[in-house]
PyMOL Python script that loads the backbone (N, CA, C, O; Angstrom):
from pymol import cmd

cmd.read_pdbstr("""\
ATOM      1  N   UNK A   1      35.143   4.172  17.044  1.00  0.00           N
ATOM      2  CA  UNK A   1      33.738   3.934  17.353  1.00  0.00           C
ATOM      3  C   UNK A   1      33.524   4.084  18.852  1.00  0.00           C
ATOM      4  O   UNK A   1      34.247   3.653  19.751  1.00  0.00           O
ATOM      5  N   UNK A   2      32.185   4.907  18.969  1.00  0.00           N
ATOM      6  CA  UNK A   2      32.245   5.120  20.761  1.00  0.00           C
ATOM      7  C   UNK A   2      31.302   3.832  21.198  1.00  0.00           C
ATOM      8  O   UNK A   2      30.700   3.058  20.454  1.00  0.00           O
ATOM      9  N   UNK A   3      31.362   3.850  22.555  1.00  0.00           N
ATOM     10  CA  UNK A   3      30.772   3.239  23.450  1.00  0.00           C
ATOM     11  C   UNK A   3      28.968   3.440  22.988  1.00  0.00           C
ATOM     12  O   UNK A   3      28.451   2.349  22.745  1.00  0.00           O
ATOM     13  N   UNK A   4      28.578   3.930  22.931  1.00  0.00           N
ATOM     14  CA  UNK A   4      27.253   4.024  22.789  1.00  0.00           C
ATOM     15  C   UNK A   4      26.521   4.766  21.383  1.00  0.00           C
ATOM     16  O   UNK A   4      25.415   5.305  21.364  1.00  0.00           O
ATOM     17  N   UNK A   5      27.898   4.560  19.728  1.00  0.00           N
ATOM     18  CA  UNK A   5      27.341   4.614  18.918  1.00  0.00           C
ATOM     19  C   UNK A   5      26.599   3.719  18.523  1.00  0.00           C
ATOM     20  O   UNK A   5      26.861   2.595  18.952  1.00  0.00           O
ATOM     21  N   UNK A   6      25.320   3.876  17.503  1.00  0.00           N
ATOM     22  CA  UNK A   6      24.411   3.200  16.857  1.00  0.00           C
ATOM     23  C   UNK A   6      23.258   2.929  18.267  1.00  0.00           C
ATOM     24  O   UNK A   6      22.152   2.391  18.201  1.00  0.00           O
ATOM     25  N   UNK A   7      23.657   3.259  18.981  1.00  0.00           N
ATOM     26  CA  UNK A   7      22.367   2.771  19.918  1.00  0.00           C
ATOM     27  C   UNK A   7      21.273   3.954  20.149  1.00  0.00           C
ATOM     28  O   UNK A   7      21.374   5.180  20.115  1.00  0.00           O
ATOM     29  N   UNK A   8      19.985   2.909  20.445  1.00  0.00           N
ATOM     30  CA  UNK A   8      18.754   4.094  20.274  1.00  0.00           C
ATOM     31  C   UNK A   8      18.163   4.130  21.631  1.00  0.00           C
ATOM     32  O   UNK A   8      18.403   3.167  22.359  1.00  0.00           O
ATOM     33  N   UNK A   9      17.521   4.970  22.025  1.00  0.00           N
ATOM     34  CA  UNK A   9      16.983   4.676  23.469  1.00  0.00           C
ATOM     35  C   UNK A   9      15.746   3.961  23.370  1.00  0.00           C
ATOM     36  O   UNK A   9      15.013   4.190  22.407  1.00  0.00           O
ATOM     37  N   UNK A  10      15.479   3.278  24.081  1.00  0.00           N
ATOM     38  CA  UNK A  10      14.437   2.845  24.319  1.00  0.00           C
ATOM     39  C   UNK A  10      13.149   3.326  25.100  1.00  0.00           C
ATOM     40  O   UNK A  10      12.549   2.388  25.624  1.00  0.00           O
ATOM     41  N   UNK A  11      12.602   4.536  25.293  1.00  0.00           N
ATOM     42  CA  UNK A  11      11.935   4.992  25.291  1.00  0.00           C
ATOM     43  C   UNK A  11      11.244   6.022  23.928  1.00  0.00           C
ATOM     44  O   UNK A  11      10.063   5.975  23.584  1.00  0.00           O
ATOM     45  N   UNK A  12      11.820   6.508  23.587  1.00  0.00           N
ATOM     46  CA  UNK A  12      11.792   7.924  22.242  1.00  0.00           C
ATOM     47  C   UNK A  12      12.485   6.864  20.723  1.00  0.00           C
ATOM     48  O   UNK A  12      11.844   6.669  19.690  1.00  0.00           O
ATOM     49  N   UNK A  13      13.399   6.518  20.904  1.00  0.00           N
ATOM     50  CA  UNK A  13      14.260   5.479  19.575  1.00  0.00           C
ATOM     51  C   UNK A  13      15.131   6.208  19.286  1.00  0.00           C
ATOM     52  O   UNK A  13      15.908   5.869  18.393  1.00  0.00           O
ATOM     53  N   UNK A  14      15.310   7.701  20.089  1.00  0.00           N
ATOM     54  CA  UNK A  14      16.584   8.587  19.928  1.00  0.00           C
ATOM     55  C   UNK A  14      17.309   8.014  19.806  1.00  0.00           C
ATOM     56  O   UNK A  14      17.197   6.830  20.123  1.00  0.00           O
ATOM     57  N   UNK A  15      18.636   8.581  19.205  1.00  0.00           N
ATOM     58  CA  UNK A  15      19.465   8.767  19.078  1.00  0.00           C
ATOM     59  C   UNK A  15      20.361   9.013  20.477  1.00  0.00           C
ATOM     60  O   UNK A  15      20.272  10.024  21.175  1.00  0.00           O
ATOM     61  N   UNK A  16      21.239   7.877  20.733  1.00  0.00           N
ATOM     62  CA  UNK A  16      22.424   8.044  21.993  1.00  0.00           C
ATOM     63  C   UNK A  16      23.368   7.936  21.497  1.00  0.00           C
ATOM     64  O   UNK A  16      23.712   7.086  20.676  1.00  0.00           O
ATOM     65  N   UNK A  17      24.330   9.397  22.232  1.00  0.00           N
ATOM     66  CA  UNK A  17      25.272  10.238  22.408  1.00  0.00           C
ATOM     67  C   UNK A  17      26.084  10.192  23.659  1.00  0.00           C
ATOM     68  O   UNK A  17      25.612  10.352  24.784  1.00  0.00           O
ATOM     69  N   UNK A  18      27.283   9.974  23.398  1.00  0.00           N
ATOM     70  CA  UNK A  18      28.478   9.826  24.568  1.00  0.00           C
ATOM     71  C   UNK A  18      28.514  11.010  25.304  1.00  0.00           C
ATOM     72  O   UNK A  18      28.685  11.923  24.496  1.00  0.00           O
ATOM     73  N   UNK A  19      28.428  11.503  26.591  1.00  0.00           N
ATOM     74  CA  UNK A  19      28.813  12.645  27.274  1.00  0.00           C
ATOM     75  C   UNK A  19      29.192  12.632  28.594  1.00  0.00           C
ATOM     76  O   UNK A  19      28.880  11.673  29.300  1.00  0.00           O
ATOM     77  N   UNK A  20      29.974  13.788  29.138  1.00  0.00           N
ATOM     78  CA  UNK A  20      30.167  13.244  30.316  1.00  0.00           C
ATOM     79  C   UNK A  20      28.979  14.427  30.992  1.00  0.00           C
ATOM     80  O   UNK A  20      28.778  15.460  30.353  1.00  0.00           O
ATOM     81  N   UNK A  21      28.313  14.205  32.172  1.00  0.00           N
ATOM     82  CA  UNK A  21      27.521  14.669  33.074  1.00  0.00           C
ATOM     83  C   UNK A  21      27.798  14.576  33.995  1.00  0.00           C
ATOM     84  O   UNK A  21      28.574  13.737  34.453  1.00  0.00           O
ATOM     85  N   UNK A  22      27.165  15.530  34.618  1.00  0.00           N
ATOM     86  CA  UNK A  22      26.881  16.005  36.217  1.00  0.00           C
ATOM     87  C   UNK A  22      26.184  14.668  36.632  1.00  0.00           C
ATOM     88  O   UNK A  22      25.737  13.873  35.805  1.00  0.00           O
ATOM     89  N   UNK A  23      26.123  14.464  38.195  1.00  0.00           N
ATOM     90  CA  UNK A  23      25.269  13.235  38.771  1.00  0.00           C
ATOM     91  C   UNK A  23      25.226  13.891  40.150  1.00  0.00           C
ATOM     92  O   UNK A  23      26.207  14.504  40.572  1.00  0.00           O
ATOM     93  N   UNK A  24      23.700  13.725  41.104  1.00  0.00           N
ATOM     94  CA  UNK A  24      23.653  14.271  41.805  1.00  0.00           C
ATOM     95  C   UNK A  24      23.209  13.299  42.539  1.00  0.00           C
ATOM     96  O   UNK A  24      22.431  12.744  41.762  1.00  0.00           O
ATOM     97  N   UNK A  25      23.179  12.729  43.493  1.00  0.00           N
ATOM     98  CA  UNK A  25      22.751  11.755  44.575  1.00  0.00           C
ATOM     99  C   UNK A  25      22.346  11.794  46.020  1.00  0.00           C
ATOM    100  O   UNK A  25      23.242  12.212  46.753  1.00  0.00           O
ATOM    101  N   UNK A  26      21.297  11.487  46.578  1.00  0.00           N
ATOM    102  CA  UNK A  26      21.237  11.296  48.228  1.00  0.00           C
ATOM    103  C   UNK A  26      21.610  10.090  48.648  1.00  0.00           C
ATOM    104  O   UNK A  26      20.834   9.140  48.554  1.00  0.00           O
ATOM    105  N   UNK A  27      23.273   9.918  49.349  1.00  0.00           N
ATOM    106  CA  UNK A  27      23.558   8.579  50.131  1.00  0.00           C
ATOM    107  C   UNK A  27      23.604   9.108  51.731  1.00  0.00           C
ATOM    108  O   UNK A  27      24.224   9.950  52.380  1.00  0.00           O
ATOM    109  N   UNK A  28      22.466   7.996  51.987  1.00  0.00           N
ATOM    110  CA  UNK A  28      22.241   7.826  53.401  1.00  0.00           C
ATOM    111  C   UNK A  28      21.980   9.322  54.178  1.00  0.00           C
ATOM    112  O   UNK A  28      22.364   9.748  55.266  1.00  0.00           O
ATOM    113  N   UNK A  29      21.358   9.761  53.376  1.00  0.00           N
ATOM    114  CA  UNK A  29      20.716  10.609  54.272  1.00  0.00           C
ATOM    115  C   UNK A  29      21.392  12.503  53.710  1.00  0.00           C
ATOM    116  O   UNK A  29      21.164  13.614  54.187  1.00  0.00           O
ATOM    117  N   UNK A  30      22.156  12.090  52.656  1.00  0.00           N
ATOM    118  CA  UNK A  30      23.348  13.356  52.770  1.00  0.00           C
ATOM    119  C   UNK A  30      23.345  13.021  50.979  1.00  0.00           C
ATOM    120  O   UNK A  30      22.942  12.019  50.389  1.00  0.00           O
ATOM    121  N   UNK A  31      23.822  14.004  50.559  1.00  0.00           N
ATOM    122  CA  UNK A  31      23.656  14.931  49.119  1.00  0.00           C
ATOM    123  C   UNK A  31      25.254  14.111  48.457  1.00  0.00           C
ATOM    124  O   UNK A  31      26.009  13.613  49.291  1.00  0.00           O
ATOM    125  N   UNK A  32      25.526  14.067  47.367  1.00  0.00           N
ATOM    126  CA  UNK A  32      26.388  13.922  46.722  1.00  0.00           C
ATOM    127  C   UNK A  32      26.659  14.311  45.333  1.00  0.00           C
ATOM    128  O   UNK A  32      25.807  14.032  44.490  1.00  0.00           O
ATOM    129  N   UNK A  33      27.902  15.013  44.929  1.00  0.00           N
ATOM    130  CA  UNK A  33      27.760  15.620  43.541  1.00  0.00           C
ATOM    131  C   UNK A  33      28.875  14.675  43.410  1.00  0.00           C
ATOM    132  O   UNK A  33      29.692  14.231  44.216  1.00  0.00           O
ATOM    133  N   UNK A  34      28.524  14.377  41.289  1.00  0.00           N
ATOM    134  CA  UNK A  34      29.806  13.572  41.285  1.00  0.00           C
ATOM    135  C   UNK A  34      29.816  14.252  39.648  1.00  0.00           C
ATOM    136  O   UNK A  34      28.861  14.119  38.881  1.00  0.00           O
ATOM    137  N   UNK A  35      30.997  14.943  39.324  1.00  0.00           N
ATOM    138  CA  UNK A  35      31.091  15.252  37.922  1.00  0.00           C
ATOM    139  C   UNK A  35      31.947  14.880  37.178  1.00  0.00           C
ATOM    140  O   UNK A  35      32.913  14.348  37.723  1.00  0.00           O
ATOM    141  N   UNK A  36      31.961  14.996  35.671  1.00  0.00           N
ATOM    142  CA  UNK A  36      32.341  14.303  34.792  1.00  0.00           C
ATOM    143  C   UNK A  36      31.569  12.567  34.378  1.00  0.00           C
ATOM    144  O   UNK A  36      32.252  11.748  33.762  1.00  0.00           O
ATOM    145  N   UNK A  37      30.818  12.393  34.607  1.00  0.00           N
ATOM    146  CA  UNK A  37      30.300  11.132  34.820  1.00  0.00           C
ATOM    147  C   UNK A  37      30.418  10.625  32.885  1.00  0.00           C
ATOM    148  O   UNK A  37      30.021  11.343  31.968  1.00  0.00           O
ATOM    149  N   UNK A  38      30.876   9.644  32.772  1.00  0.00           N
ATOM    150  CA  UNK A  38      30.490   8.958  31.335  1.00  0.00           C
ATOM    151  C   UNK A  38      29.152   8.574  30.960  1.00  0.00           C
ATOM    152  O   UNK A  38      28.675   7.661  31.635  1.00  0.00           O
ATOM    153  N   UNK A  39      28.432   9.057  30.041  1.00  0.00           N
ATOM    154  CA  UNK A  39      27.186   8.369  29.861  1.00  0.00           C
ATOM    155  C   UNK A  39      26.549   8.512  28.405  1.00  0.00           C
ATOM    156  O   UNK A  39      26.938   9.381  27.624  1.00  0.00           O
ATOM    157  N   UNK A  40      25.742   7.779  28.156  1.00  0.00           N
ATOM    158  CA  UNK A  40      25.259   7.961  27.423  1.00  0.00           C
ATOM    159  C   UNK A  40      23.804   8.977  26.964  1.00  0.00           C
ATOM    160  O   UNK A  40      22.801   8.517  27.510  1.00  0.00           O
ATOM    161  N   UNK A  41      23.540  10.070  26.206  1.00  0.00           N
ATOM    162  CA  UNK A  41      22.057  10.633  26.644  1.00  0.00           C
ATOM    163  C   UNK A  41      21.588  10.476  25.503  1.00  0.00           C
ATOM    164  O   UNK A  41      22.261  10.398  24.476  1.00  0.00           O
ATOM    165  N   UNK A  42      20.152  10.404  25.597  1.00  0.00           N
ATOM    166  CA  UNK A  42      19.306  10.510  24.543  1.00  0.00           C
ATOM    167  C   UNK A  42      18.868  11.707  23.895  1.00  0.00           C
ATOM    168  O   UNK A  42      18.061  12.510  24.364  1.00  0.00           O
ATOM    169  N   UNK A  43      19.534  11.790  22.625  1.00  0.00           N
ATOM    170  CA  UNK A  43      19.193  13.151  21.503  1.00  0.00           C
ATOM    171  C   UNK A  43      17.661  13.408  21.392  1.00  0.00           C
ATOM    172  O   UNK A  43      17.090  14.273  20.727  1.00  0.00           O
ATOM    173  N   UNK A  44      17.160  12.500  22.160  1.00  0.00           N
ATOM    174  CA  UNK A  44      15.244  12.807  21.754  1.00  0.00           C
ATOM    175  C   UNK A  44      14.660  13.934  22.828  1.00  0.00           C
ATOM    176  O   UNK A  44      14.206  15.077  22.878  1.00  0.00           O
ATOM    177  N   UNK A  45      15.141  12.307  23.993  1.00  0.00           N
ATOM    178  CA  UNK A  45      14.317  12.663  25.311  1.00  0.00           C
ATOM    179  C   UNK A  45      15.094  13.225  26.553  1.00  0.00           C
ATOM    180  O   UNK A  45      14.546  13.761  27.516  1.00  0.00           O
ATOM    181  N   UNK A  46      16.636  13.004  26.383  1.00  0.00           N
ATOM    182  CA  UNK A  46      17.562  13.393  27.711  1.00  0.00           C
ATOM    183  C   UNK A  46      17.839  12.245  28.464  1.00  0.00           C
ATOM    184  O   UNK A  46      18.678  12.330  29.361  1.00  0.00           O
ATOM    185  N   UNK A  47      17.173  11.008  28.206  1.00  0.00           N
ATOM    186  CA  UNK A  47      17.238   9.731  28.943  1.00  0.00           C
ATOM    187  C   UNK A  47      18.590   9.220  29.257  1.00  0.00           C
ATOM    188  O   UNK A  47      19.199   8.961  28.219  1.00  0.00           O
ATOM    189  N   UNK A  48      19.388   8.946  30.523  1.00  0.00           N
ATOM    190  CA  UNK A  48      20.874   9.006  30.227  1.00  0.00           C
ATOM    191  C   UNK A  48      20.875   7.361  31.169  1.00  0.00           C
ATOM    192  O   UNK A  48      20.307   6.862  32.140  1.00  0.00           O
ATOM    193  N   UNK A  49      22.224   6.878  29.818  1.00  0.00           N
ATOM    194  CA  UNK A  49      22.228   5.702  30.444  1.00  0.00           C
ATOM    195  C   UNK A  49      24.069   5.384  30.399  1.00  0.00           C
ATOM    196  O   UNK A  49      24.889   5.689  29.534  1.00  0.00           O
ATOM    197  N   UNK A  50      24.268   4.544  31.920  1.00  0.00           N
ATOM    198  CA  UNK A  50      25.280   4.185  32.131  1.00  0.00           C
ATOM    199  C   UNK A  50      26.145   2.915  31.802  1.00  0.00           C
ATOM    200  O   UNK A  50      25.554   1.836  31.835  1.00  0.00           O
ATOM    201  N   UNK A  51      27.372   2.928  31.515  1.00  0.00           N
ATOM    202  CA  UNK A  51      27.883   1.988  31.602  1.00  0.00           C
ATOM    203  C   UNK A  51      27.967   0.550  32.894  1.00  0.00           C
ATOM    204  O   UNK A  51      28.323   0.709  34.061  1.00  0.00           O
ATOM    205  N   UNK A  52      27.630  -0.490  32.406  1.00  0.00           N
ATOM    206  CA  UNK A  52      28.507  -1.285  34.206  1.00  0.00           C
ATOM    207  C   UNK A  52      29.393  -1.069  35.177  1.00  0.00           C
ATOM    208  O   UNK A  52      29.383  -1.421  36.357  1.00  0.00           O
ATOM    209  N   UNK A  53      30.336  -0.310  34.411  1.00  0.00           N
ATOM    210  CA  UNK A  53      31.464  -0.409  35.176  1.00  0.00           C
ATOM    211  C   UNK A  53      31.302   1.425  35.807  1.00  0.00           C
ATOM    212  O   UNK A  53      31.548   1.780  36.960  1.00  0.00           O
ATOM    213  N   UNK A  54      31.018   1.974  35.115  1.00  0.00           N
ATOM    214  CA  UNK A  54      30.715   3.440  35.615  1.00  0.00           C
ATOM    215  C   UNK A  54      29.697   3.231  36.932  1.00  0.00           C
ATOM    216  O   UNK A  54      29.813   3.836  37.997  1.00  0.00           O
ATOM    217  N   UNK A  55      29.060   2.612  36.733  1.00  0.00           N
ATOM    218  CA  UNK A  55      27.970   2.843  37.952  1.00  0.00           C
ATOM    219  C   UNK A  55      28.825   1.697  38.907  1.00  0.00           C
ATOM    220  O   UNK A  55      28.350   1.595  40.038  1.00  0.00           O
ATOM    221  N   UNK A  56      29.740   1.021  38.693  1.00  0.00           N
ATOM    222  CA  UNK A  56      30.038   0.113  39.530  1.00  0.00           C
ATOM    223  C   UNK A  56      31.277   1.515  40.642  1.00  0.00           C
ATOM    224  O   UNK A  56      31.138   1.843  41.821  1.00  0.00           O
ATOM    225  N   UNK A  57      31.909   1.796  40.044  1.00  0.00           N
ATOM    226  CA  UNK A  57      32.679   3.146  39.899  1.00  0.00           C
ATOM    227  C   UNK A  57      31.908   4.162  40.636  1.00  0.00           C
ATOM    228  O   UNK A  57      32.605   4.826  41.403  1.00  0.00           O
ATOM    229  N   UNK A  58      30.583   4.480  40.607  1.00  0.00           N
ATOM    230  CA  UNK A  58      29.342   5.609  41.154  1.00  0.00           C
ATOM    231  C   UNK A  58      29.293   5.138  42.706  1.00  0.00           C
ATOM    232  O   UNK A  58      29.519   5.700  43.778  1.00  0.00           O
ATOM    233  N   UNK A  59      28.799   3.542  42.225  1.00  0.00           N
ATOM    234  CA  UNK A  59      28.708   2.837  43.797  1.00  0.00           C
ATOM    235  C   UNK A  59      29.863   3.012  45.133  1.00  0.00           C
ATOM    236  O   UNK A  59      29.574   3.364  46.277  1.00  0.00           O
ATOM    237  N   UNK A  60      31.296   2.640  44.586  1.00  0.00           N
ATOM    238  CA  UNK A  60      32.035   2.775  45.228  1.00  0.00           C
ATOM    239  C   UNK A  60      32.341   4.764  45.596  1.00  0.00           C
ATOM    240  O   UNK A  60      32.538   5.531  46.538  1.00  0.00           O
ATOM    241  N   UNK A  61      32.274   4.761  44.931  1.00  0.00           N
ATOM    242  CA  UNK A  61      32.064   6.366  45.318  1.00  0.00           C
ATOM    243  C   UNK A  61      31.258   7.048  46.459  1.00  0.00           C
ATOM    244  O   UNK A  61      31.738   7.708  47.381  1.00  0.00           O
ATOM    245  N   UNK A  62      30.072   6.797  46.253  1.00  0.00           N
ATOM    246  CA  UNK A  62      29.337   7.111  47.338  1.00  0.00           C
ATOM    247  C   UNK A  62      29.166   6.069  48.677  1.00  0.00           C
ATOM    248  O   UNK A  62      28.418   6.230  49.642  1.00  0.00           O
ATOM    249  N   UNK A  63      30.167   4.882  48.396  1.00  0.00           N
ATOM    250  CA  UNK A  63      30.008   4.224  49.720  1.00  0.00           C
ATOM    251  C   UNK A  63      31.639   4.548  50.291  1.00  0.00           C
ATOM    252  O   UNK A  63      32.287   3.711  50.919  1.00  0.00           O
ATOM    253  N   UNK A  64      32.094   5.774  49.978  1.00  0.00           N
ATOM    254  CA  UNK A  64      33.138   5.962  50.945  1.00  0.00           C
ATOM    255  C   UNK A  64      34.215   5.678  50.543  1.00  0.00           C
ATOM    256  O   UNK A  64      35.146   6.406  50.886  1.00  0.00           O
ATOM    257  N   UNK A  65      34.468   4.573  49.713  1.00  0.00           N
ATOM    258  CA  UNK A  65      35.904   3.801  49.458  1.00  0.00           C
ATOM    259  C   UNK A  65      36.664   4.721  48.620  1.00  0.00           C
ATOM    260  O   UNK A  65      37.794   4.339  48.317  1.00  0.00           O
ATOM    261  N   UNK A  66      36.173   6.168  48.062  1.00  0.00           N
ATOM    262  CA  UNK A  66      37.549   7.123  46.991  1.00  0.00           C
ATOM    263  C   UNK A  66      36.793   8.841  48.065  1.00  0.00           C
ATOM    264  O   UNK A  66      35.691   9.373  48.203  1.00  0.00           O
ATOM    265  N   UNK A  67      37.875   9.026  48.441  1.00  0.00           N
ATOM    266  CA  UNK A  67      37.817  10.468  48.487  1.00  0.00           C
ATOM    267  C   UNK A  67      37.530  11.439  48.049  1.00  0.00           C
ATOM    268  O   UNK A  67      38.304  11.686  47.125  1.00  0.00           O
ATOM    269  N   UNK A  68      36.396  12.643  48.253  1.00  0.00           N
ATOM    270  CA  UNK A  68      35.804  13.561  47.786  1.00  0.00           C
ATOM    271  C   UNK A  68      37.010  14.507  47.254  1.00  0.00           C
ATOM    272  O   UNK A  68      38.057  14.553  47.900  1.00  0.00           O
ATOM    273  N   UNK A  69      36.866  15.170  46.208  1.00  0.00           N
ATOM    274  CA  UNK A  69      37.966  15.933  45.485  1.00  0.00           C
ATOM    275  C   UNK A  69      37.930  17.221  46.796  1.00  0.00           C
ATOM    276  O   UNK A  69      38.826  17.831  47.380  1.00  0.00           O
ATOM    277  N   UNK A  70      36.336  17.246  46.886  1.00  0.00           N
ATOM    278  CA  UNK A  70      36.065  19.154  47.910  1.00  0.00           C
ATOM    279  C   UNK A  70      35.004  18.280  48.138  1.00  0.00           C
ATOM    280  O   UNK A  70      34.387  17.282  47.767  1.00  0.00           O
ATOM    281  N   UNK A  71      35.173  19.586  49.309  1.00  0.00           N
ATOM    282  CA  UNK A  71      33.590  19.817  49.693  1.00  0.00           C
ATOM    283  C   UNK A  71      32.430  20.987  49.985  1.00  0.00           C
ATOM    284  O   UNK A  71      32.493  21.263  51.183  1.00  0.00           O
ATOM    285  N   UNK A  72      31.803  21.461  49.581  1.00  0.00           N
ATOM    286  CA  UNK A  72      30.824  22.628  49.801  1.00  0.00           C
ATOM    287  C   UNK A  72      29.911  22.673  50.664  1.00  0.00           C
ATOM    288  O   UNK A  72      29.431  21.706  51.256  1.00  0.00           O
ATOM    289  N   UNK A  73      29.514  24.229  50.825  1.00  0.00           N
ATOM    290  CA  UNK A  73      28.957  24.449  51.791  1.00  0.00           C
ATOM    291  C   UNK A  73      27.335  24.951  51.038  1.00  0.00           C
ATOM    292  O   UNK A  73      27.217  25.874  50.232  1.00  0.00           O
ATOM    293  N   UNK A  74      26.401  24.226  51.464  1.00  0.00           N
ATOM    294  CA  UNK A  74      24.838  24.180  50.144  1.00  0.00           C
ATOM    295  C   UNK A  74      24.211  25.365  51.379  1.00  0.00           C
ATOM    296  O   UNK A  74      24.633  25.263  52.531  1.00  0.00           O
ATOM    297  N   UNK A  75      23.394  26.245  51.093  1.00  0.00           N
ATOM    298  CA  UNK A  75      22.534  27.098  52.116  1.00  0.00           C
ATOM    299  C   UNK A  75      20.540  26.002  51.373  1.00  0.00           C
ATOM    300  O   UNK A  75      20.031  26.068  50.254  1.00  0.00           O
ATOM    301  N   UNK A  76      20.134  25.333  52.421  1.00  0.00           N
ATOM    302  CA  UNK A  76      18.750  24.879  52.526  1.00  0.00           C
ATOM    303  C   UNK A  76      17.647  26.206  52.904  1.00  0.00           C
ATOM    304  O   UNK A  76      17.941  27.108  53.689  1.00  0.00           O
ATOM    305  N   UNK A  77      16.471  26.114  52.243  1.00  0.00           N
ATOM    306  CA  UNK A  77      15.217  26.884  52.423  1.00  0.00           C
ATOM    307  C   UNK A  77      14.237  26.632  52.874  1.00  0.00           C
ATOM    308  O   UNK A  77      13.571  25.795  52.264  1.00  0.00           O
ATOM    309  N   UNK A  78      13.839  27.041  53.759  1.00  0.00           N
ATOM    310  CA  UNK A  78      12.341  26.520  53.948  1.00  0.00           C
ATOM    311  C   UNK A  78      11.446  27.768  53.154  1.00  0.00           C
ATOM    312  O   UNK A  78      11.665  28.961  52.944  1.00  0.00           O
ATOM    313  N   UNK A  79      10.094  26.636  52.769  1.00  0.00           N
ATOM    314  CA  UNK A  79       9.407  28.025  52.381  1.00  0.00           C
ATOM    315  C   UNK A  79       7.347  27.891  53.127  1.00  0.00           C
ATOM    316  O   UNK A  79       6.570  28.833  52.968  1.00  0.00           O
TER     317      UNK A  79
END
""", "prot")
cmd.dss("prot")
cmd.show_as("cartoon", "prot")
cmd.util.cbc("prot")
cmd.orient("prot")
């Protein structure tokens, strides 16, 4: 049994589904990609919801305490 069988979202009453995702973030001023993320999404609406400990896990991540696997180089636009 997974982590987020039988549960419905609470927006739509979808249907949530275990997956791992992309997560994209601005800390302090600067961009952050974090992939593989555990979550749950909604089969209705896309609504994705996290575990405690995953986002506790997200937090420490973007405050520095685990090392970036890489890093890239993004080209910005003005238009």
């Amino acid at each position: 049994m997974g982590f987020w069988e039988g549960e419905c979202c609470e927006y739509c009453d979808g249907l949530i589904v275990g997956k791992k995702v992309d997560l994209s973030k601005k800390v302090r001023g600067k961009y952050v990609f974090i992939k593989n993320v555990p979550a749950g999404v909604c089969k209705g609406c896309g609504t994705r919801y996290y575990a405690a400990n995953v986002l506790k896990t997200i937090e420490e991540t973007t405050r520095g305490r685990r090392k970036a696997d890489r890093q890239v180089l993004v080209p910005v636009y003005s238009l």
